[in-house]
C-alpha positions as CSV (number, residue, x, y, z in Angstrom):
1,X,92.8,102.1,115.2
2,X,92.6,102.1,111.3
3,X,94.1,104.5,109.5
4,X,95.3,105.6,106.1
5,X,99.0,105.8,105.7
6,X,99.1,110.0,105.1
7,X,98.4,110.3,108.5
8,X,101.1,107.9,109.5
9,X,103.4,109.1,107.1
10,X,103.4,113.0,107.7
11,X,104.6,112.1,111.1
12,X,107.3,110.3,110.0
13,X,108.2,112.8,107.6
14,X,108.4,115.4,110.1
15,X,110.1,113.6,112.6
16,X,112.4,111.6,110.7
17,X,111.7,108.3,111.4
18,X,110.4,105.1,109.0
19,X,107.3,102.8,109.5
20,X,107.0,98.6,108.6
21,X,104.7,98.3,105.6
22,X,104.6,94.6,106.4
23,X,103.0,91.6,104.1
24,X,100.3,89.9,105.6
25,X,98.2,87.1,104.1
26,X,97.0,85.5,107.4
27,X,95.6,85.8,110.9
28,X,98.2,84.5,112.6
29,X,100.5,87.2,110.2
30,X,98.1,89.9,111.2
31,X,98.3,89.1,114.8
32,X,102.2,89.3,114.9
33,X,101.9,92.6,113.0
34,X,99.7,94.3,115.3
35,X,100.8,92.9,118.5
36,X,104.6,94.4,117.6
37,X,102.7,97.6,117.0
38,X,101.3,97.6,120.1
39,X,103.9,96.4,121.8
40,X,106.5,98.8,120.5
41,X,103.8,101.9,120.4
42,X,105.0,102.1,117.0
43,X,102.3,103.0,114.1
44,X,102.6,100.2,111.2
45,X,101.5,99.5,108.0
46,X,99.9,96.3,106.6
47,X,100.1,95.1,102.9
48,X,98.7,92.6,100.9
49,X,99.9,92.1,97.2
50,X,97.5,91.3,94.7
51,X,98.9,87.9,94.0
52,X,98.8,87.1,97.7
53,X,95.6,88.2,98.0
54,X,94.1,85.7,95.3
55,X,96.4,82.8,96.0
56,X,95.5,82.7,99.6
57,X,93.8,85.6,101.6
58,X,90.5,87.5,99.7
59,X,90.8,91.6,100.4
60,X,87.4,91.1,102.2
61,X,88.6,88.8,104.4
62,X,91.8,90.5,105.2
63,X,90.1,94.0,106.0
64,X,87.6,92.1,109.1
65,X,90.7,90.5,110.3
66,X,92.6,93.7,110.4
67,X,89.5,96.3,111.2
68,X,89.4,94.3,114.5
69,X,93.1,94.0,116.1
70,X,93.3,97.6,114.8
71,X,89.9,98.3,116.8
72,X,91.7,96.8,119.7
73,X,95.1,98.8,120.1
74,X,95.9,102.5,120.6
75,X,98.5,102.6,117.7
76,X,97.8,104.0,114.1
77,X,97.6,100.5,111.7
78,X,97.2,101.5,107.7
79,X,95.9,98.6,105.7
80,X,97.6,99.2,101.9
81,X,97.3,97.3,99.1
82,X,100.8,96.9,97.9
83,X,101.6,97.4,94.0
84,X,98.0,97.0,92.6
85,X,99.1,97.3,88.9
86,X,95.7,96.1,87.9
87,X,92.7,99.1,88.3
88,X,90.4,96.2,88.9
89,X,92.3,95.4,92.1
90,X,92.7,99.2,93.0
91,X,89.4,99.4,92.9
92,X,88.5,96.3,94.8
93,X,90.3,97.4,98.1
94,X,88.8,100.1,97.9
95,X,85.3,99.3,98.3
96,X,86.4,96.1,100.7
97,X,87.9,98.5,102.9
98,X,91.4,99.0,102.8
99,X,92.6,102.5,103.9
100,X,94.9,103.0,101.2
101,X,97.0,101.8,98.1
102,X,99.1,101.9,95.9
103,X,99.3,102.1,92.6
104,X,102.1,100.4,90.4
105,X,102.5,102.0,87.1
106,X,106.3,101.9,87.1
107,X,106.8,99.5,84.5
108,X,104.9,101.5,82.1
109,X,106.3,104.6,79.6
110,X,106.2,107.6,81.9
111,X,103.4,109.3,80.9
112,X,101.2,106.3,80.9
113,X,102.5,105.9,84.7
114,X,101.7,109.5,85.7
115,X,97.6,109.1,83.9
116,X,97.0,105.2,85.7
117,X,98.3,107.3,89.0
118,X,96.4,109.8,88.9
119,X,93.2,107.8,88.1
120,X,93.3,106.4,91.3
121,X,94.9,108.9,93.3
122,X,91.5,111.0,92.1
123,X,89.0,108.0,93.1
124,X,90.8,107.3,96.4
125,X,91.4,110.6,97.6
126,X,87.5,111.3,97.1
127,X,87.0,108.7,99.1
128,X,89.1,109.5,101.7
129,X,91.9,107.2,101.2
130,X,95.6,107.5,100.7
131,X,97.6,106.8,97.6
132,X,100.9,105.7,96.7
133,X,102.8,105.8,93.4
134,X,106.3,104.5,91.7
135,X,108.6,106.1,89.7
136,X,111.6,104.3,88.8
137,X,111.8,100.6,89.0
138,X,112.6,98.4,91.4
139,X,114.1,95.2,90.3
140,X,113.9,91.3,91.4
141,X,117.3,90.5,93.7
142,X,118.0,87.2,91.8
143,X,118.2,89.2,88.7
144,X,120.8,91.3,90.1
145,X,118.3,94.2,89.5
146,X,119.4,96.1,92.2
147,X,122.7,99.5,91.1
148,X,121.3,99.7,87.4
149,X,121.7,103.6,87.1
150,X,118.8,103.6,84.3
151,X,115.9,102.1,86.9
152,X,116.7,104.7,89.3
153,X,113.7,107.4,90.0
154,X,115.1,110.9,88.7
155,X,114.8,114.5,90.6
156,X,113.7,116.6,87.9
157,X,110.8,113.1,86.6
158,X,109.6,113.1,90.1
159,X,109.0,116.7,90.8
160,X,107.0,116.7,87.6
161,X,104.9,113.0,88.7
162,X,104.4,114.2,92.0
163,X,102.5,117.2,91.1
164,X,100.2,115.9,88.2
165,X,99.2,112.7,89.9
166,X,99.1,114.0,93.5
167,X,100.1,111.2,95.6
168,X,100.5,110.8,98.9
169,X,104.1,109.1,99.0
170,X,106.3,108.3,96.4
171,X,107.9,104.8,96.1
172,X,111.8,105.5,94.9
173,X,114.4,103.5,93.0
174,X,117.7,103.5,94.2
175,X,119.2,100.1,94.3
176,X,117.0,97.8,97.0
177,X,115.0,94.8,95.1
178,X,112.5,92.3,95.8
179,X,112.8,89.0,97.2
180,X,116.4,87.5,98.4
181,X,119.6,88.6,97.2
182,X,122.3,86.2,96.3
183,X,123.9,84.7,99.7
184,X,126.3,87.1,101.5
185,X,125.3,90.2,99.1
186,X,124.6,93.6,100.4
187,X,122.9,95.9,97.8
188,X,124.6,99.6,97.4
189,X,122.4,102.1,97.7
190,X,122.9,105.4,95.6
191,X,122.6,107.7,98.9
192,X,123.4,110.9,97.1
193,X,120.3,110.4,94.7
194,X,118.1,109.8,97.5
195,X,119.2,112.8,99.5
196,X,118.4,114.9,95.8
197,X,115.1,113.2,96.1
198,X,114.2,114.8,99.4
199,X,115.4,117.9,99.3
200,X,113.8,118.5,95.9
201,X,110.4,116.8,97.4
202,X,110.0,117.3,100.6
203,X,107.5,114.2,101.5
204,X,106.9,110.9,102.9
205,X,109.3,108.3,100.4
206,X,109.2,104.6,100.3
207,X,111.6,102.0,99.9
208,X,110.8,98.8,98.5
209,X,112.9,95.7,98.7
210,X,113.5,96.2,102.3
211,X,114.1,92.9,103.5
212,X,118.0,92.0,103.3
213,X,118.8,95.1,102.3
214,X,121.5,95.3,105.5
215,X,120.9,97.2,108.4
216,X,123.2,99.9,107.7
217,X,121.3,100.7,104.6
218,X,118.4,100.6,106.6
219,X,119.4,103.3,109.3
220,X,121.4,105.7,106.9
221,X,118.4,105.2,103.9
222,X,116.0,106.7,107.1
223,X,118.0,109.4,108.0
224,X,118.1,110.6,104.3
225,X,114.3,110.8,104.5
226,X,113.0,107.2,103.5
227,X,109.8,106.9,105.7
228,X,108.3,103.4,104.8
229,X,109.9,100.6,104.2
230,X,108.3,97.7,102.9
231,X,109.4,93.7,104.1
232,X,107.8,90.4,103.3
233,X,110.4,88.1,102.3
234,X,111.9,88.6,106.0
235,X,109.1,88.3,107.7
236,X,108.3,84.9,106.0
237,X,111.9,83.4,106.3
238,X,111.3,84.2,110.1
239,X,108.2,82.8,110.8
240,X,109.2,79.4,108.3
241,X,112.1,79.0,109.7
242,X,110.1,79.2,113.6
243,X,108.4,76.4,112.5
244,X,110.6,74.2,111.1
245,X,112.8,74.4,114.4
246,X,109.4,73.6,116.1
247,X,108.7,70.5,113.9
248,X,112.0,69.1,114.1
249,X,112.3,69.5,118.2
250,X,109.0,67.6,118.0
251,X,107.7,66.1,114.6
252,X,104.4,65.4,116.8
253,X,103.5,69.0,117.9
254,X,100.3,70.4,117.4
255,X,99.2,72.3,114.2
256,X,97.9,75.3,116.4
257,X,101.4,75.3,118.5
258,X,103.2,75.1,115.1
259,X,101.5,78.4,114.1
260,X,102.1,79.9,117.6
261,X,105.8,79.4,117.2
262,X,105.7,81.1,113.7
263,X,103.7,84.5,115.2
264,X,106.1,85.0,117.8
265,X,109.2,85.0,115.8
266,X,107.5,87.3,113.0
267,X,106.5,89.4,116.2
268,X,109.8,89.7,117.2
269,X,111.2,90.3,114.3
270,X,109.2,92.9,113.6
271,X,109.7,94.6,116.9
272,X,113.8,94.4,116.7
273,X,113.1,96.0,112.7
274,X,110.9,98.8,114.5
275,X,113.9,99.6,116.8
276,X,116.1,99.9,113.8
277,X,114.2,102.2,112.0
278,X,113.2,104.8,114.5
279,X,109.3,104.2,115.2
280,X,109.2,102.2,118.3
281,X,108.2,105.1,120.4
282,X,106.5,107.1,118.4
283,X,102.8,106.8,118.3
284,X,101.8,110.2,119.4
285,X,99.0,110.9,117.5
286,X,95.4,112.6,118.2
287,X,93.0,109.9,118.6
288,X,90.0,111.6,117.6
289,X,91.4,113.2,114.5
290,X,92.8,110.0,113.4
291,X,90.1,107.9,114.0
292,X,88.2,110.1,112.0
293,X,89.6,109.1,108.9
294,X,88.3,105.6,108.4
295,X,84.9,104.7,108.9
């Protein structure tokens, strides 16, 4: 069933665990998304970036694909845009049908962050949708982004953002990045600042740059209180590589098989990344008051 990520979040918050908030730009993407879901009885999130979604897969598009595994399954699936800086493409998803998004005001001065936030947080939330926000910065791995003190999110800032923009979850900084990190490197995470972070706000955080971020980080990131975690870069070196080893075994294979091969690994993948992060298991939600909250 669709539904917006509060609902699947507040859950996690409560009981500790973290959700996928998984890119998706295709059917056969969506499919391995939702099938792991299912699978796994695990609720999941599904993103789309706003480049992603105009290089290759329209939001309207994207929202009948989804609207109709999620119709299908038992398991709470959230369909999020994922860092809509522009308001155009806030608002876009919003009247295609996504059930939430976030808004990516981060690289702004802070108080230009907190009004852009709280613009949409106001139009979503009176609509019925959920909202997520940024505060601090988090950088691009092949910059070597990742442990600069100055683009972590701060206690005291956040307390303050969180309570003029009124958002649903709060994307933190503290030392993951996007895309691959140089080979063999581990990014180290400021634990301590994170652990301020939830004590001081007591709500659903995010963590970007999940993907290659080690799995230690992973597990010890969710028991400090980070309760989704967004991967695309993984999910994409998974299902590429699927298919590649499916070419070269036989360079005269079928497109359609081709694609097979790359849903099945992505599946997997995501199923062994549910394990790892505590939500395999945990759909235990009321139906009726979640399915409620999307029409």
């Amino acid at each position: 069933m669709l539904v917006t990520m509060k609902n699947i979040l507040e859950n996690a918050n409560d009981e500790n665990y973290a959700v996928m908030a998984i890119n998706c730009t295709n059917m056969e993407q969506a499919k391995a998304i939702v099938g792991a879901a299912n699978e796994e009885n695990a609720p999941v999130i599904i993103n789309i970036s706003p480049r992603q979604m105009k290089a290759h897969c329209e939001p309207e598009l994207l929202v009948k694909i989804v609207k109709h595994l999620a119709e299908k399954v038992p398991v709470p699936v959230a369909l999020n845009l994922d860092h809509g800086i522009e308001y155009e493409d806030c608002i876009r998803v919003m009247e295609a049908g996504f059930s939430s998004v976030m808004i990516d005001a981060s690289s702004f001065e802070y108080e230009e962050n907190v009004r852009r936030t709280k613009l949409i947080a106001r139009i979503a939330h009176d609509r019925g949708l959920s909202v997520e926000g940024e505060l601090g910065h988090v950088g691009v791995a092949v910059n070597g982004d990742d442990g600069k003190l100055d683009l972590y999110t701060d206690v005291e800032q956040a307390l303050d953002f969180v309570k003029r923009t009124g958002v649903d979850c709060l994307a933190v900084a503290i030392g993951t990045a996007h895309g691959n990190y140089p080979k063999n490197m581990i990014p180290k995470l400021d634990f301590e600042r994170l652990e301020e972070l939830k004590n001081a706000l007591k709500m659903p955080l995010v963590l970007h740059g999940g993907s290659g971020a080690g799995e230690e980080n992973i597990r010890k990131a969710v028991s400090l209180g980070i309760n989704k975690i967004n991967v695309c870069t993984d999910l994409f070196k998974h299902g590429r590589q699927a298919m590649a080893d499916a070419i070269q075994a036989n360079p005269k294979i079928d497109y359609m098989d081709v694609q097979i091969e790359g849903q099945n690994a992505m599946q997997k993948f995501i199923q062994d990344y549910m394990k790892v992060i505590g939500s395999s298991g945990k759909y235990n939600f009321s139906s009726t008051s979640l399915a409620a909250e999307v029409e």
